[in-house]
Backbone as XML, in Angstrom:
<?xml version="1.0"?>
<chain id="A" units="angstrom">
  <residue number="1" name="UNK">
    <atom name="N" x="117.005" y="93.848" z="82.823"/>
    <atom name="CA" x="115.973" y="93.473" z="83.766"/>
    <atom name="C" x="114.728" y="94.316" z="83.482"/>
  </residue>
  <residue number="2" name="UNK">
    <atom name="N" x="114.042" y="93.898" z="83.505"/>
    <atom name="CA" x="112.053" y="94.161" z="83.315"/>
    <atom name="C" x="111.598" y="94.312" z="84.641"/>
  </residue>
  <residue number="3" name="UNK">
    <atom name="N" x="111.056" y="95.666" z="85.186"/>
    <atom name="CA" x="110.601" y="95.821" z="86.023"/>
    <atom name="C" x="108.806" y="96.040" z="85.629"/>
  </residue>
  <residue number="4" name="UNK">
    <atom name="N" x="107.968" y="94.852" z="86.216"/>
    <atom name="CA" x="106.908" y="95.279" z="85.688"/>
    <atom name="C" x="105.483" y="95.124" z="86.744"/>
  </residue>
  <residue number="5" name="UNK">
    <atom name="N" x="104.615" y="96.300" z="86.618"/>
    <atom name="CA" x="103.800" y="96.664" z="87.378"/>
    <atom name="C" x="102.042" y="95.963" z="86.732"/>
  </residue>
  <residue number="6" name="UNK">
    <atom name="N" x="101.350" y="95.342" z="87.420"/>
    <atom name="CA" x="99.718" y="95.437" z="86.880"/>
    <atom name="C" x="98.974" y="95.678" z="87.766"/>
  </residue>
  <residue number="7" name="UNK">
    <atom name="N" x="98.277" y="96.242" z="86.960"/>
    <atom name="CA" x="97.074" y="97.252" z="88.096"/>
    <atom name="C" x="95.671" y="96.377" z="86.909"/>
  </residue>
  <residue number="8" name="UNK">
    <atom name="N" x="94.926" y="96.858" z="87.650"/>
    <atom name="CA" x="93.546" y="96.391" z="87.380"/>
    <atom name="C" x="93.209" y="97.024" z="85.737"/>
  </residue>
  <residue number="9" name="UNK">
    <atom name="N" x="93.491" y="98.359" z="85.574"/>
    <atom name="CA" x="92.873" y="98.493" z="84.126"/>
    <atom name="C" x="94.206" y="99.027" z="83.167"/>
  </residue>
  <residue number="10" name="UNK">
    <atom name="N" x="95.695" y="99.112" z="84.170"/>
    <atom name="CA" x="96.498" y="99.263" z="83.391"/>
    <atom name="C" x="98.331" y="98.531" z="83.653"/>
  </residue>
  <residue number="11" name="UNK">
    <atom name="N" x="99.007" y="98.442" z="82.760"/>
    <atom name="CA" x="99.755" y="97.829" z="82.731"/>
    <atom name="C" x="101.412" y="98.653" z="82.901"/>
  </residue>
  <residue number="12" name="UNK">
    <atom name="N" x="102.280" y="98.941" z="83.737"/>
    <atom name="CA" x="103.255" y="99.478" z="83.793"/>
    <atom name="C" x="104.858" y="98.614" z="83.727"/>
  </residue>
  <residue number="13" name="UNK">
    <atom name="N" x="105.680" y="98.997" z="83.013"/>
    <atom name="CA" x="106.876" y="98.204" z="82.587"/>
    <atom name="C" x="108.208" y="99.133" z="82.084"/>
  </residue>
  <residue number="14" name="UNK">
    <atom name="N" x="109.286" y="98.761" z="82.751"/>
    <atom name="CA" x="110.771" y="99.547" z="82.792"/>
    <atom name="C" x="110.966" y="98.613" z="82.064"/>
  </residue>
  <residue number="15" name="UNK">
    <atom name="N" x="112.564" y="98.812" z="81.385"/>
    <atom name="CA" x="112.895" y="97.722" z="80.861"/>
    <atom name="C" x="114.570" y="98.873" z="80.998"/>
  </residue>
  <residue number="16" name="UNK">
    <atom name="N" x="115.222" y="98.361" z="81.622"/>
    <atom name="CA" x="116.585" y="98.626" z="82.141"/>
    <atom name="C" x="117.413" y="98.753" z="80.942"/>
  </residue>
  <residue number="17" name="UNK">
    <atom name="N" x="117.150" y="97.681" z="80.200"/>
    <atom name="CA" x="118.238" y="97.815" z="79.018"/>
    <atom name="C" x="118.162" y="98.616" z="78.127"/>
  </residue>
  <residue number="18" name="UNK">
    <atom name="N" x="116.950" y="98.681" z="77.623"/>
    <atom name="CA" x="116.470" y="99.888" z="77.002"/>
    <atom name="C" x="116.417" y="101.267" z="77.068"/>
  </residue>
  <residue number="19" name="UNK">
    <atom name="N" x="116.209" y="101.197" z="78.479"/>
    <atom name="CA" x="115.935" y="102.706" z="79.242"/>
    <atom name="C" x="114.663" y="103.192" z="78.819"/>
  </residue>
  <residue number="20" name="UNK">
    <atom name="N" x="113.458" y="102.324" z="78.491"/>
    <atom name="CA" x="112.455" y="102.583" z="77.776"/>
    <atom name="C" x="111.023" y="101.944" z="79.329"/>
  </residue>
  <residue number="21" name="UNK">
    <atom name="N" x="109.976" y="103.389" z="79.583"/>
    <atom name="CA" x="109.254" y="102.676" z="80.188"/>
    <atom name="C" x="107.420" y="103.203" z="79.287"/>
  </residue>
  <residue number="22" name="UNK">
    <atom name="N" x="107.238" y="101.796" z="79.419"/>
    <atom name="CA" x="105.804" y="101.620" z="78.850"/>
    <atom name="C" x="104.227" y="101.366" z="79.706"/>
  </residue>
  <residue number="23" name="UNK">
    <atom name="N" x="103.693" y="101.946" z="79.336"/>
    <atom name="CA" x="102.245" y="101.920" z="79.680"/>
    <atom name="C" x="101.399" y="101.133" z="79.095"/>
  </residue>
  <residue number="24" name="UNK">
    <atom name="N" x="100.873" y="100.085" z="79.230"/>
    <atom name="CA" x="99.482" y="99.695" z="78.266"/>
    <atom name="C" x="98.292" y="99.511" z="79.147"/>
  </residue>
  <residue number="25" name="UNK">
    <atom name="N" x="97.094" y="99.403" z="78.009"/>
    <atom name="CA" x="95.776" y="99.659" z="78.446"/>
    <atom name="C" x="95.328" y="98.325" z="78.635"/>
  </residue>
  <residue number="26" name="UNK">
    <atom name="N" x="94.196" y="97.994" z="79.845"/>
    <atom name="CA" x="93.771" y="96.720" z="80.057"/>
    <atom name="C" x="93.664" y="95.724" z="79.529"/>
  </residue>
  <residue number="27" name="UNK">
    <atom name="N" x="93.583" y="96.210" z="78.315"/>
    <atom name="CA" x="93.354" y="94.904" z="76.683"/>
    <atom name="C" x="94.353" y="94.631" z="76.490"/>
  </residue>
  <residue number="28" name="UNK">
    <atom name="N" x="95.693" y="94.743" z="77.002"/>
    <atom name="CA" x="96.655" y="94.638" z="76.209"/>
    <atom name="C" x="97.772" y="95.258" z="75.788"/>
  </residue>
  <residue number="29" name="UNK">
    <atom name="N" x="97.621" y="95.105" z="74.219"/>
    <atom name="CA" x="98.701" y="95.792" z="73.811"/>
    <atom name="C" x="98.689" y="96.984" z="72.993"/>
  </residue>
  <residue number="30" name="UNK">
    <atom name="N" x="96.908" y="97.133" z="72.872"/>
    <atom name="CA" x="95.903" y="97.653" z="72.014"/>
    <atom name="C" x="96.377" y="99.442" z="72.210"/>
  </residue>
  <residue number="31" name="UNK">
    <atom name="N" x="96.431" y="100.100" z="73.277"/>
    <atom name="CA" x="96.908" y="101.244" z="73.909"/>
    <atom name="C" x="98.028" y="101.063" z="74.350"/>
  </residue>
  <residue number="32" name="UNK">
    <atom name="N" x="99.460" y="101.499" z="73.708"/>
    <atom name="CA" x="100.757" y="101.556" z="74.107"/>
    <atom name="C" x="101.621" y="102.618" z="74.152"/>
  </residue>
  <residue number="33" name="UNK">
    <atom name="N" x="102.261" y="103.334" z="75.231"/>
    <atom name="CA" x="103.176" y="104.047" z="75.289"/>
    <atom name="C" x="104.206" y="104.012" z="75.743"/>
  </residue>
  <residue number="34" name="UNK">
    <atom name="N" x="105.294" y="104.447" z="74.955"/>
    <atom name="CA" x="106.424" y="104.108" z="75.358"/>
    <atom name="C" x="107.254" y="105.843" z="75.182"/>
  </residue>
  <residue number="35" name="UNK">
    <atom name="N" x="107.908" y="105.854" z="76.837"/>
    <atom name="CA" x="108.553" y="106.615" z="77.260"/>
    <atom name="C" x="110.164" y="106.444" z="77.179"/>
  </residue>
  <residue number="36" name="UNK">
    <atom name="N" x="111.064" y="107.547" z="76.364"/>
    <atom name="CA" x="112.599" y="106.980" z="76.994"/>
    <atom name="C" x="112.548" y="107.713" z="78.073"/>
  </residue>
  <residue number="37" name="UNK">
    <atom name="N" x="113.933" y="107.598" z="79.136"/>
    <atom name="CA" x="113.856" y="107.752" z="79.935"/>
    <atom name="C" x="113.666" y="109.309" z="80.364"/>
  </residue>
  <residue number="38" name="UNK">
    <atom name="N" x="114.008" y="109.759" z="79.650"/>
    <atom name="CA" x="113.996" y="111.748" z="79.982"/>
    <atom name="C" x="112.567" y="111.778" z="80.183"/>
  </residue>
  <residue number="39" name="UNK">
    <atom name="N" x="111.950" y="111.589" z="79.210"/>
    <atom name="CA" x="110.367" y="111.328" z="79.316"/>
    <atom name="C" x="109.623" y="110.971" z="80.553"/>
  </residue>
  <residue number="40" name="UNK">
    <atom name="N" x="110.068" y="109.753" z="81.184"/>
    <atom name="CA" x="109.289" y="109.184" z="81.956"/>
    <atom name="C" x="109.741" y="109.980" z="83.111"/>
  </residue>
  <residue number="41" name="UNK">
    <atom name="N" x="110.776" y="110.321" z="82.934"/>
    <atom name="CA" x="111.329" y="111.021" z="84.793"/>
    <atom name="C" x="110.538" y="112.272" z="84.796"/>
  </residue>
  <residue number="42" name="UNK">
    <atom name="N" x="110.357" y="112.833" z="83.199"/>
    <atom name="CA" x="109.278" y="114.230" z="83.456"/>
    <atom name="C" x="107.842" y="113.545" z="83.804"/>
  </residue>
  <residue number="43" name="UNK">
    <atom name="N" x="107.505" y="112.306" z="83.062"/>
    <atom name="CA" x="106.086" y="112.161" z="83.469"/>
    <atom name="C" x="106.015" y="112.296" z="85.561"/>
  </residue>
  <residue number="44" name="UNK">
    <atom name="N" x="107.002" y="111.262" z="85.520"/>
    <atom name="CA" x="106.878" y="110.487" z="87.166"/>
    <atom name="C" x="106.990" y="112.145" z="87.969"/>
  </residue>
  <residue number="45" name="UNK">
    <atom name="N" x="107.857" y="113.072" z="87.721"/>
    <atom name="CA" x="108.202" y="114.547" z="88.366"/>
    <atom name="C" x="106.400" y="115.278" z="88.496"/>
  </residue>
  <residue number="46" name="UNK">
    <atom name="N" x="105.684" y="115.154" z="87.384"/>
    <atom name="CA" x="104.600" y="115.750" z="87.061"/>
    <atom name="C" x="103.707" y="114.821" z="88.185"/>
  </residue>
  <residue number="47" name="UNK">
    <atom name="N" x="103.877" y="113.422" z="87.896"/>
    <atom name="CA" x="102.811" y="112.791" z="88.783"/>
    <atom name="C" x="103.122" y="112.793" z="90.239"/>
  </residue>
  <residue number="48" name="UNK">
    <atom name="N" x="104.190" y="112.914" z="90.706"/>
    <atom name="CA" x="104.429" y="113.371" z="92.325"/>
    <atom name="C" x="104.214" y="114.195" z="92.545"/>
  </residue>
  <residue number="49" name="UNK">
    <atom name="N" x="104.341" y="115.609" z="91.828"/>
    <atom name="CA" x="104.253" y="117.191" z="92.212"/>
    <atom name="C" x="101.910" y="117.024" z="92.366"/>
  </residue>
  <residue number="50" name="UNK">
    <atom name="N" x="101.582" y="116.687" z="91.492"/>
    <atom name="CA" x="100.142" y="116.467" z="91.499"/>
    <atom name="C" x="99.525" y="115.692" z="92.891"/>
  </residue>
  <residue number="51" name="UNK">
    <atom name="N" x="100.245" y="114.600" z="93.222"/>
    <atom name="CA" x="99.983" y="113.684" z="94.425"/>
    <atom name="C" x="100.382" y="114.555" z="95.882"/>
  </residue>
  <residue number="52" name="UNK">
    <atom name="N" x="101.852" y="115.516" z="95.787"/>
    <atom name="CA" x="101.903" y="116.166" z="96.666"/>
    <atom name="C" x="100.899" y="117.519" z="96.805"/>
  </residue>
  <residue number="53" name="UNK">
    <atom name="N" x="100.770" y="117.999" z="95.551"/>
    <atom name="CA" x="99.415" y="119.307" z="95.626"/>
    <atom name="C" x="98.035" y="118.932" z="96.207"/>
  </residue>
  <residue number="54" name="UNK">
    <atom name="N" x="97.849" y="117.305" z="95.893"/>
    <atom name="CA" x="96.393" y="117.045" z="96.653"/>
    <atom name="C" x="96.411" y="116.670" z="97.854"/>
  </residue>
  <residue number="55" name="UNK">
    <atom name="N" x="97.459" y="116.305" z="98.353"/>
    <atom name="CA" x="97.752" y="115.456" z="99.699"/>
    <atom name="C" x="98.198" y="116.466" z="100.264"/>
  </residue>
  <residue number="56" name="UNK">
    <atom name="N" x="98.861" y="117.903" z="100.019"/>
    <atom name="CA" x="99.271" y="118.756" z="101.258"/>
    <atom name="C" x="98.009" y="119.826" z="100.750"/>
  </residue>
  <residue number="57" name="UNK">
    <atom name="N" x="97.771" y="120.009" z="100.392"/>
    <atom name="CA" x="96.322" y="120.925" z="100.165"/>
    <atom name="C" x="95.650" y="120.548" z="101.465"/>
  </residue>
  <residue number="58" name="UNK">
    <atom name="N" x="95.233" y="122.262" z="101.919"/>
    <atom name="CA" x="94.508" y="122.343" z="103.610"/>
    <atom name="C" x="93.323" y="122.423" z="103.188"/>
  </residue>
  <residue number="59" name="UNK">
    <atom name="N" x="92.274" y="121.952" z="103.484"/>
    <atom name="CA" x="90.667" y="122.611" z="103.525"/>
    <atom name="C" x="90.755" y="123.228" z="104.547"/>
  </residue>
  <residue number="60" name="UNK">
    <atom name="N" x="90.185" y="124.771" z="103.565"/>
    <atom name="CA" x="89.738" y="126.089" z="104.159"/>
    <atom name="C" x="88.365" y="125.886" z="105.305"/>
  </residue>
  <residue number="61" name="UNK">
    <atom name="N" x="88.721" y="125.554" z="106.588"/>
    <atom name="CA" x="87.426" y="125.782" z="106.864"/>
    <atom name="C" x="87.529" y="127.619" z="107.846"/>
  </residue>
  <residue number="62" name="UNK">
    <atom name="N" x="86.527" y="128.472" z="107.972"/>
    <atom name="CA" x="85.977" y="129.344" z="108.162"/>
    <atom name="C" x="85.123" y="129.617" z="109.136"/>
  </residue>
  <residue number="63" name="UNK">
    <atom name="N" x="85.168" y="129.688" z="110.302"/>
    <atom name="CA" x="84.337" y="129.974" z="111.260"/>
    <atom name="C" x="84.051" y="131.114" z="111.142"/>
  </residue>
  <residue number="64" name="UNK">
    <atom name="N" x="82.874" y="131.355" z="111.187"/>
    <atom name="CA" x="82.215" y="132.473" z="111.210"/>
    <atom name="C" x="81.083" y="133.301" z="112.136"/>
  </residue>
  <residue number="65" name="UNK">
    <atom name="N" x="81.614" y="134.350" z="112.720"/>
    <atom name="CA" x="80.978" y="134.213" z="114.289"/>
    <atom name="C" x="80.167" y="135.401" z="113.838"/>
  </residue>
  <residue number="66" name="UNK">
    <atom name="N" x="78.328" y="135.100" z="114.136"/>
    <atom name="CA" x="77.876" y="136.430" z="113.580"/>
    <atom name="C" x="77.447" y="137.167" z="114.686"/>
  </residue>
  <residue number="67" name="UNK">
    <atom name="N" x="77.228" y="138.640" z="114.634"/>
    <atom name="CA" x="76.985" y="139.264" z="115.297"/>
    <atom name="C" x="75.325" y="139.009" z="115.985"/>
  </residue>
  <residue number="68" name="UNK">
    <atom name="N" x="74.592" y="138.673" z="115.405"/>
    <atom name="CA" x="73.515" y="138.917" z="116.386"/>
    <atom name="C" x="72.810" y="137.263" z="116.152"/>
  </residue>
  <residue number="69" name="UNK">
    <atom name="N" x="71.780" y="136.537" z="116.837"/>
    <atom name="CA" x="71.346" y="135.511" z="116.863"/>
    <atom name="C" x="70.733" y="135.183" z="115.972"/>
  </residue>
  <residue number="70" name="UNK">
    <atom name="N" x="70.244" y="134.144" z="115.395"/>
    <atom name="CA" x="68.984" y="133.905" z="114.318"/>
    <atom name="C" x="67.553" y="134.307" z="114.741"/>
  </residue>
  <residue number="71" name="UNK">
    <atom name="N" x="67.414" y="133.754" z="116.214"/>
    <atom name="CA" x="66.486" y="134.333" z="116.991"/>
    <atom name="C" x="66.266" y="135.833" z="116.534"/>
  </residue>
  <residue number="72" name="UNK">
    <atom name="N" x="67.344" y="136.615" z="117.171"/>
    <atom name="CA" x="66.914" y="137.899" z="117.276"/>
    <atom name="C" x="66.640" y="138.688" z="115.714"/>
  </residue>
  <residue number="73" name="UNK">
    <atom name="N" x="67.038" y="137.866" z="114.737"/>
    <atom name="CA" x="67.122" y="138.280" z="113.150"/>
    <atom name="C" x="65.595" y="137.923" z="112.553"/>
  </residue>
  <residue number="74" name="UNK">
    <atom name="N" x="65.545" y="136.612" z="113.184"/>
    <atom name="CA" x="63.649" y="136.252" z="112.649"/>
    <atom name="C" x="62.969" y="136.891" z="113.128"/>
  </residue>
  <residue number="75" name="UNK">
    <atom name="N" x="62.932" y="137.774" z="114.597"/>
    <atom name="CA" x="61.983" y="138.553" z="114.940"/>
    <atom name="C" x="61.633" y="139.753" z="114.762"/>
  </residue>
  <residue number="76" name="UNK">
    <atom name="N" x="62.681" y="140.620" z="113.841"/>
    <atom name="CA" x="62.942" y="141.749" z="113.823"/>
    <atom name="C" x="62.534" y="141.446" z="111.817"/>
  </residue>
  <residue number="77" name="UNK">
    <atom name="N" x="61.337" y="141.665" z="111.813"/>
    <atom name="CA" x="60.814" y="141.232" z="110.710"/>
    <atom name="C" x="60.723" y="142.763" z="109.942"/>
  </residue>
  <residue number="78" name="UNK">
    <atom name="N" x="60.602" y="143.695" z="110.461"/>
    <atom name="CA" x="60.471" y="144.866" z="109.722"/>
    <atom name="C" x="61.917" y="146.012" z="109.795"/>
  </residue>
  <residue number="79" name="UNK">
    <atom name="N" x="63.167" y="145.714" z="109.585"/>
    <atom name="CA" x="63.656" y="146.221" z="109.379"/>
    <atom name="C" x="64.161" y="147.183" z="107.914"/>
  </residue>
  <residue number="80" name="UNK">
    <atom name="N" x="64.084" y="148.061" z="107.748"/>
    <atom name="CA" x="64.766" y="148.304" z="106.845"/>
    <atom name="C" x="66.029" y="148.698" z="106.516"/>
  </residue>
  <residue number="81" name="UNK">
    <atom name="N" x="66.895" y="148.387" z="105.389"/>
    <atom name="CA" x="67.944" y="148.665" z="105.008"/>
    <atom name="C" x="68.058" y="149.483" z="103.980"/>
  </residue>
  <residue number="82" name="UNK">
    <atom name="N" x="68.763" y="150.080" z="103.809"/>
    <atom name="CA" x="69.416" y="151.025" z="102.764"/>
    <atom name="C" x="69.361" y="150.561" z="101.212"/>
  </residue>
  <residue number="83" name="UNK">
    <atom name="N" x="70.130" y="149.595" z="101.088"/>
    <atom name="CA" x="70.393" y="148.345" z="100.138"/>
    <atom name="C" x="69.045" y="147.840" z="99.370"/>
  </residue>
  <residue number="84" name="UNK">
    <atom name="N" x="68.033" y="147.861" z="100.518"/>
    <atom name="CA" x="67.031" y="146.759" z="100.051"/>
    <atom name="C" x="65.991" y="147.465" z="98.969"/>
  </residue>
  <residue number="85" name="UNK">
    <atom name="N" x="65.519" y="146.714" z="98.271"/>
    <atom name="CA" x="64.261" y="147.109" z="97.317"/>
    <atom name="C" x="63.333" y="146.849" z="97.768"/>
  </residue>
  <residue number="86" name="UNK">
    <atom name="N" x="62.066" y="147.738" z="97.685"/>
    <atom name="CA" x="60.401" y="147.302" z="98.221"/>
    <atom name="C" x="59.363" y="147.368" z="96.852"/>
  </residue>
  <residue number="87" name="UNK">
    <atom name="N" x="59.372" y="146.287" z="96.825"/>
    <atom name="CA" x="58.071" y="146.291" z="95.916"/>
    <atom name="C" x="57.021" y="146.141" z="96.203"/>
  </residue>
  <residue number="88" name="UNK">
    <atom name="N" x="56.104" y="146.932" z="95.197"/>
    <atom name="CA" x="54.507" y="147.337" z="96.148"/>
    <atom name="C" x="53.762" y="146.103" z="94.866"/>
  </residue>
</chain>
């Protein structure tokens, strides 16, 4: 039995008897790969572990609470710091 998949720019296919699964490229037959099965169970292992790293991946978000206002930072125009350089 031929288990076979098409997607828009590529072509996916088991073939049971074989134990052989193949890939081709939109054209055809032009780009072909063929996996035995040890192969493909490492590809398919690689492509779930990738689908689960992007799909459970948290965005970092960071609140950040600052100490004094923007207000009170724009008005305080002449401070100096330690750190800072003055060029004349």
């Amino acid at each position: 039995m031929i288990i076979k998949k098409e997607l828009k720019n590529a072509t996916f296919e088991y073939d049971e008897v074989k134990k052989v699964f193949t890939l081709y490229d939109q054209e055809g037959f032009n780009g072909t790969i063929e996996l035995n099965k040890v192969y493909a169970f490492a590809f398919m292992r690689f492509v779930v572990r990738m689908a689960q790293r992007n799909w459970l991946r948290q965005s970092k978000k960071i609140d950040k609470n600052l100490d004094k206002s923007i207000e009170s930072v724009l008005q305080s125009e002449d401070v100096d710091h330690p750190d800072q350089i003055k060029f004349l």
